[in-house]
LOGUTOR-544161 format. One record per atom (N, C-alpha, C): z, y, x. Coordinates in pm, whole numbers, plus 50000, padded with zeros to 5 digits. Each point is the difference from the previous one (the first is absolute). Layout:
<rs>
ZYX ...
</rs>
This chain:
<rs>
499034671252438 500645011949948 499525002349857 501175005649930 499265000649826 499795013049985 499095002349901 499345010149983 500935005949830 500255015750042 500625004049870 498895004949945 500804999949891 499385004649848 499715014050037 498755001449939 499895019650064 500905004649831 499975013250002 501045007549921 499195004349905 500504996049887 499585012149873 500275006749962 499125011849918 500285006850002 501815005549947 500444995349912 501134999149996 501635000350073 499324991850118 500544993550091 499905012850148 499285015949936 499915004250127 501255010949932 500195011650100 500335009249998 499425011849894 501175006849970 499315007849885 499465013350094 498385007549989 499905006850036 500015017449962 500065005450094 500605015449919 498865009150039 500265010949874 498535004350027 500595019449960 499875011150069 500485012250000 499175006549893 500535012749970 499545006349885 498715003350028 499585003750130 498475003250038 499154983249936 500384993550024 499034987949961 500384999749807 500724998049966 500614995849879 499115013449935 500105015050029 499195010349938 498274993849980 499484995350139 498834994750058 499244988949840 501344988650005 499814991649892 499625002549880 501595011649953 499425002349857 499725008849956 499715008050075 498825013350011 501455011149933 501114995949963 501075011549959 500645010250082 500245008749995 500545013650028 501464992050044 500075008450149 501364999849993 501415004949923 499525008149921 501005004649906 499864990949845 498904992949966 499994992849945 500174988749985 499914995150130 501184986150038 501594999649995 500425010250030 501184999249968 500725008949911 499145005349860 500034997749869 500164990049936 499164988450087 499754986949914 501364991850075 500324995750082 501184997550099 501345003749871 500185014649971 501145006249931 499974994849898 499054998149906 499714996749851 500004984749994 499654990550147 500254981749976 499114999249993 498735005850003 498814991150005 499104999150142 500805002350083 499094997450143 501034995350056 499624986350145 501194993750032 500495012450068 501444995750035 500755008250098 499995000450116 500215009350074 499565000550169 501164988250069 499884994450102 501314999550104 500055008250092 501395005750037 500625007850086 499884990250122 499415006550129 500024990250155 500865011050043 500055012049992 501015005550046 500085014349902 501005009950075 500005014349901 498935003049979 498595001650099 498935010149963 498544989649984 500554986249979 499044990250048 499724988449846 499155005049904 499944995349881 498384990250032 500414987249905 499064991850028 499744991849846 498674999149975 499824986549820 499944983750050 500234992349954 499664983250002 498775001049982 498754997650029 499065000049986 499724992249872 500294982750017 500004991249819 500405011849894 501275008750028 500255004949886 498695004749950 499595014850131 499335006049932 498224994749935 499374990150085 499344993849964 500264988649842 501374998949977 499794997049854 500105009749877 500525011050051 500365014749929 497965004949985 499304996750089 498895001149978 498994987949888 500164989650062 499644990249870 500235004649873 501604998950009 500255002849854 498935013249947 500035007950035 499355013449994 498194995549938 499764992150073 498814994750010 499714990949832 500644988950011 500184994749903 500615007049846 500705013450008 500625005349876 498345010649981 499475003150102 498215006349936 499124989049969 500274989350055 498684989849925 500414992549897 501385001449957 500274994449890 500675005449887 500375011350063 500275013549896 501425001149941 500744993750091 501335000249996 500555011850027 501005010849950 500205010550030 501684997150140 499895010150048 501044998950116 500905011549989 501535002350005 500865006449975 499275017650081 499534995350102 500015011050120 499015014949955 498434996149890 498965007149977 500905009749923 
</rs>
């Protein structure tokens, strides 16, 4: 029997992460997340249903890098 390839990360499912965790992450106000959401500089939620809002996690974990990288290198970002 052959043995598969295990999955990378790529290769998995994108996971979703609710405003309680996503607040958790980047320490922002809920009213300040979706300031940043309105204005284009925070990714956008997906709709799972009418009352059921969810982030891509990659997004928001590169919405953080970047963040990271524009203070250690002093790049300014539309959002400050």
């Amino acid at each position: 029997m052959a043995m598969q390839a295990q999955a990378t990360p790529k290769d998995q499912p994108h996971r979703f992460l609710k405003l309680r965790e996503i607040k958790a992450l980047t320490t922002l106000s809920t009213s300040e997340l979706y300031r940043r959401i309105a204005a284009g500089t925070f990714p956008r939620q997906v709709m799972l249903g009418p009352k059921s809002a969810v982030w891509i996690e990659a997004e928001v974990l590169a919405w953080c890098n970047a963040r990271i990288s524009a203070s250690r290198g002093g790049e300014k970002l539309n959002d400050e």
